[in-house]
N, C-alpha and C positions, 0 to 999 in steps of 0.2 A: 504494500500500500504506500502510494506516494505520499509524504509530507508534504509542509507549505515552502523548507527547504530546499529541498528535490526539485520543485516544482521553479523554485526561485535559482537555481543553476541552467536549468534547462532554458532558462530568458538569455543567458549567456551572447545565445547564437539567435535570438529571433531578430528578425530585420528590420524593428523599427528603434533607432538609434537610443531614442529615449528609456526607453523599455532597458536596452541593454546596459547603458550609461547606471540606470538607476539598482540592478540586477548588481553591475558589478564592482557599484560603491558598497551595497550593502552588505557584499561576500567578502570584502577586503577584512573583518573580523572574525569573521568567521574559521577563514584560513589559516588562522592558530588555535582557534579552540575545538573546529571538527572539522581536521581536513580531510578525513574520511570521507565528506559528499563529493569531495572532487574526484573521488578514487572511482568512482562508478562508469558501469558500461564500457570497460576496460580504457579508461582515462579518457573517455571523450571530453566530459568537461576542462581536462589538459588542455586536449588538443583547439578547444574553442576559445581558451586562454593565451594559446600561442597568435591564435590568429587575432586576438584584440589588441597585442602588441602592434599591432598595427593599424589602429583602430584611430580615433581623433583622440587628440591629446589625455583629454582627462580621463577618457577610457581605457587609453593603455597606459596613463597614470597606475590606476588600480589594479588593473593587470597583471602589471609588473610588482605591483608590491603582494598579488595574490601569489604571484609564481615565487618570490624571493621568499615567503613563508613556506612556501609547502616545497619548495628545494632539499628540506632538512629530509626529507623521506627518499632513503633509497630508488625505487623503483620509481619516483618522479623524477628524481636528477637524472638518474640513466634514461629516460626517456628525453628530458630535453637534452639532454649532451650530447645523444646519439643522432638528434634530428637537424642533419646538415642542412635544410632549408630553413631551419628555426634559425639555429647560428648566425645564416647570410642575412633574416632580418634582424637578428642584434648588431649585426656589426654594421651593416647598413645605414643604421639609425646613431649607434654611436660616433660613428666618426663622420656624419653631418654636425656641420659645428652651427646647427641651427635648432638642435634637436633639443627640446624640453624638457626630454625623459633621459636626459645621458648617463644622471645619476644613478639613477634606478637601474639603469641596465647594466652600470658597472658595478653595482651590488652584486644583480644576479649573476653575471661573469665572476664575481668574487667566491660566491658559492657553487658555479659549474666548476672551477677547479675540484674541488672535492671527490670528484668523479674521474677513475683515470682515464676515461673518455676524453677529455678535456685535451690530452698531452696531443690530439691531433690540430689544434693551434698551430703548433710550429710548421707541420707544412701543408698547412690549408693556402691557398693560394686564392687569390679575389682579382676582382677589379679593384684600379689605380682609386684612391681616398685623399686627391687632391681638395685642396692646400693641406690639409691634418697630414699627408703622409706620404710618401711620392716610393715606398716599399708597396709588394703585389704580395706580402705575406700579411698575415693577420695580425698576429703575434708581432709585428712591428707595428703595425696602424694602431693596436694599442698601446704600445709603446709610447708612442708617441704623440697621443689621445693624452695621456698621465702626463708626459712630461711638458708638452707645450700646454696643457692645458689647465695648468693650474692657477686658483684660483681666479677661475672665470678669464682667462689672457685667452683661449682659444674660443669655448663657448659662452656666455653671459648666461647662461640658464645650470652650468655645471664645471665642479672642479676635479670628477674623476679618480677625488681621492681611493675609492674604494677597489679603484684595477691595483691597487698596491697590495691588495689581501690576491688577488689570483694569482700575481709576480711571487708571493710568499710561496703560494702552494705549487707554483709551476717547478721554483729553484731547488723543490724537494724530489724533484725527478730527478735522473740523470740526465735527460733530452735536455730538461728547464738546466741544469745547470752549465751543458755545451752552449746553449743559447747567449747564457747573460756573461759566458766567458770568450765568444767570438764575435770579432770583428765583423762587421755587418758590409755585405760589400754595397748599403744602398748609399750607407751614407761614411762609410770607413770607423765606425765608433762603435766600442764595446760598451756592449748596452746596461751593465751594473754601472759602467762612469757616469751613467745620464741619473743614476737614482742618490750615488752620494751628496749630492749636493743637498737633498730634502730633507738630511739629518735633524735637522735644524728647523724646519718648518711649523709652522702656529698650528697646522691640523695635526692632532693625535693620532688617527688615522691612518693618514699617510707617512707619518716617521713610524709608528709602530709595522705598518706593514714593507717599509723600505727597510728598516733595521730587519727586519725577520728573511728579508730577500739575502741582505750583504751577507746577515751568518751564515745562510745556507750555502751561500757562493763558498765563502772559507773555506765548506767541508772539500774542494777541489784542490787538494794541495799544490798541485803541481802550477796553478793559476800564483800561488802566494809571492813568489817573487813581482809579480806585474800590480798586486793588489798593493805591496809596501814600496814600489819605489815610485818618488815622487814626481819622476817624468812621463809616467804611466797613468795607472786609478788613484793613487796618491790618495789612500783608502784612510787614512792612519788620525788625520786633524781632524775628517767626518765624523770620524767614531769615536775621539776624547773627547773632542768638547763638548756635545751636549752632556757628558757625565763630569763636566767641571763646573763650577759655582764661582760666587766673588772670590775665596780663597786667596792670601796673596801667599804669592813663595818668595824664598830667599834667594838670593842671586845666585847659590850653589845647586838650587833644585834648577833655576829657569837658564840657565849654560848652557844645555844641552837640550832642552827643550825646542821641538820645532817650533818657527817663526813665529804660525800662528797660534799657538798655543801661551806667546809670550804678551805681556803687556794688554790683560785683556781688560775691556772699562769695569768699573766694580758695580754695577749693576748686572754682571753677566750672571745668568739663572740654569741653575742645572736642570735636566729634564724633568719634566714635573710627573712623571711617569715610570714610576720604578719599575716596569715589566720593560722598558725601553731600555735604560740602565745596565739590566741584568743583561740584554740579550746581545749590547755592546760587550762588555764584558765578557761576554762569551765567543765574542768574535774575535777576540784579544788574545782568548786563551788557545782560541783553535789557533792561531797563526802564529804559536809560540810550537807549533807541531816540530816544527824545524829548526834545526842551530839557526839559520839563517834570521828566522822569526825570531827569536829568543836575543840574537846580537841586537837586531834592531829595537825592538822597544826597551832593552837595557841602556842602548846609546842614546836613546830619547829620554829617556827616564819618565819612561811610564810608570814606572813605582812612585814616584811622588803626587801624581795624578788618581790613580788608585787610590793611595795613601788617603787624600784628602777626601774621596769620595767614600769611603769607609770612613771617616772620622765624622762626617759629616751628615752619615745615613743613620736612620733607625729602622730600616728595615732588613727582617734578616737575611731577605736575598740577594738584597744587595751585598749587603754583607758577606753573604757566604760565597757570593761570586769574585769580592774581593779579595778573599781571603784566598781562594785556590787561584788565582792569577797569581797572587805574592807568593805562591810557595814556589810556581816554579820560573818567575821573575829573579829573586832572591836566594834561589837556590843553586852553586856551582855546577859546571858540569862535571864533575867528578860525584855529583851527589853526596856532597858531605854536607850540605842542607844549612839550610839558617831559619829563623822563627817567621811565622806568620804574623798576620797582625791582629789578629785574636787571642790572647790570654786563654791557658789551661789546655791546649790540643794536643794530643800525642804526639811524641818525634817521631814516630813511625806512621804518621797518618801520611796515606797516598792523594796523592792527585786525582779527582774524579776526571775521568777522560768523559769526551765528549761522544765519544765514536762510539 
């Protein structure tokens, strides 16, 4: 027996505009508390969802926010992942830099990564997404959708922050992390250099989902020499400073300290984000994989940066992130070890590896 529900998805698809518009503001609530009615007649209601993505603005306004709720469900994310004509009108629509819904779409791309359907991005091939992108790859028109477009500088209606969560979950592939480590022939530029720069950005957003990109890249060791030398991704100022604060050092800490790291104004604010914090810190530790790693943040003195971001934190992950950097920052290579910056820890406590 049909409910008033049932009855009320089923307006979805009917053809008179208004009916639909009104159908699919009042389901936009719905689609977290029972998205079980969209599951019916083997996801037609999906599929009458995808096509209102393309519907007039305010209809696939809600559209998009219905499909970004019910994403969380397995057997709907692999249905839109899988559907290459769905894809051509997300992408379509986002990288029109006139599009109202660019946001919402880059939500839902943020949660199509989720699905290892997704890693077919990288060689999906399109039609040209001039002025956004003058690449026939996707996975660059997004690219480049996030990078020119932030802060409304490409579209006035979107800032795209949210492609920075599907960047996190692509670099967790291995394809995602050939990607953000090769030189792009469209435009000669390795695509992780276009994201340090947002270290530092006022969206939480997109620094938490650009810090979550740069660690994942770390895990490529062989990329590490390119990531710390300064003529390269000159990876190394992105990722202290936002875990440095007013702090002043003494002239024996700031010597060695890269340029920008030196003489910073004393209103400079550490990130207001401790899960940001930690996952620098973690980028830190992975790139200490290597002697190579290991000289250079000693020659930088990153231990006094550290230092102060532990002395500074009350949180304990920041803390405990701190602390296993200094162990093997401060620790010789002969392993005859030196103390952490925490009081009362075993001399025999190891290094939590990251791998």
């Amino acid at each position: 027996m049909k409910t008033e529900l049932d009855e009320l998805v089923e307006f979805l698809h009917h053809g008179n505009t208004q009916i639909r518009q009104i159908a699919c503001e009042t389901l936009v609530g719905y689609s977290a508390s029972k998205p079980e009615i969209f599951k019916r007649h083997q996801l037609l209601p999906i599929q009458d969802l995808k096509l209102l993505v393309r519907d007039y603005t305010p209809i696939a306004s809600n559209a998009l926010t219905i499909l970004v709720n019910l994403s969380g469900d397995q057997e709907v994310l692999d249905n839109l992942a899988t559907d290459d004509a769905f894809l051509e009108t997300l992408l379509l629509k986002v990288t029109n830099n006139k599009e109202r819904n660019a946001n919402g779409i880059a939500m839902l791309f943020a949660n199509l990564a989720k699905s290892d359907k997704i890693k077919r991005i990288f060689t999906l091939q399109r039609r040209s997404a001039q002025p956004v992108s003058s690449s026939l790859f996707a996975v660059d028109q997004l690219m480049d959708c996030f990078v020119k477009g932030a802060e409304g500088a490409l579209n006035q209606h979107a800032n795209y922050d949210y492609l920075s969560y599907l960047f996190a979950d692509l670099s967790k592939l291995e394809e995602g992390r050939t990607y953000f480590t090769s030189r792009q022939e469209y435009d000669g530029v390795v695509p992780v250099t276009k994201l340090t720069v947002f270290t530092e950005h006022t969206s939480t957003v997109r620094r938490r989902g650009v810090a979550s990109t740069i660690k994942n890249v770390a895990f490529d060791i062989p990329f590490h020499p390119t990531l710390l030398s300064e003529t390269e991704a000159n990876l190394l100022p992105y990722i202290l400073l936002p875990i440095m604060g007013p702090e002043e050092y003494s002239d024996e800490d700031t010597t060695n300290m890269l340029p920008d790291l030196q003489l910073l104004p004393p209103d400079k604010q550490r990130d207001t984000d401790n899960g940001i914090i930690v996952t620098h810190l973690e980028t830190l530790l992975l790139l200490t994989t290597t002697r190579q790693g290991r000289d250079r943040l000693r020659e930088i003195n990153v231990y006094a940066v550290v230092r102060e971001c532990h002395l500074h934190s009350t949180d304990d992950d920041v803390q405990e992130a701190c602390d296993r950097l200094v162990q093997v920052l401060m620790r010789d290579e002969e392993d005859e070890g030196k103390p952490a910056l925490s009081q009362g820890q075993d001399d025999d406590q190891k290094v939590v590896e990251l791998f």
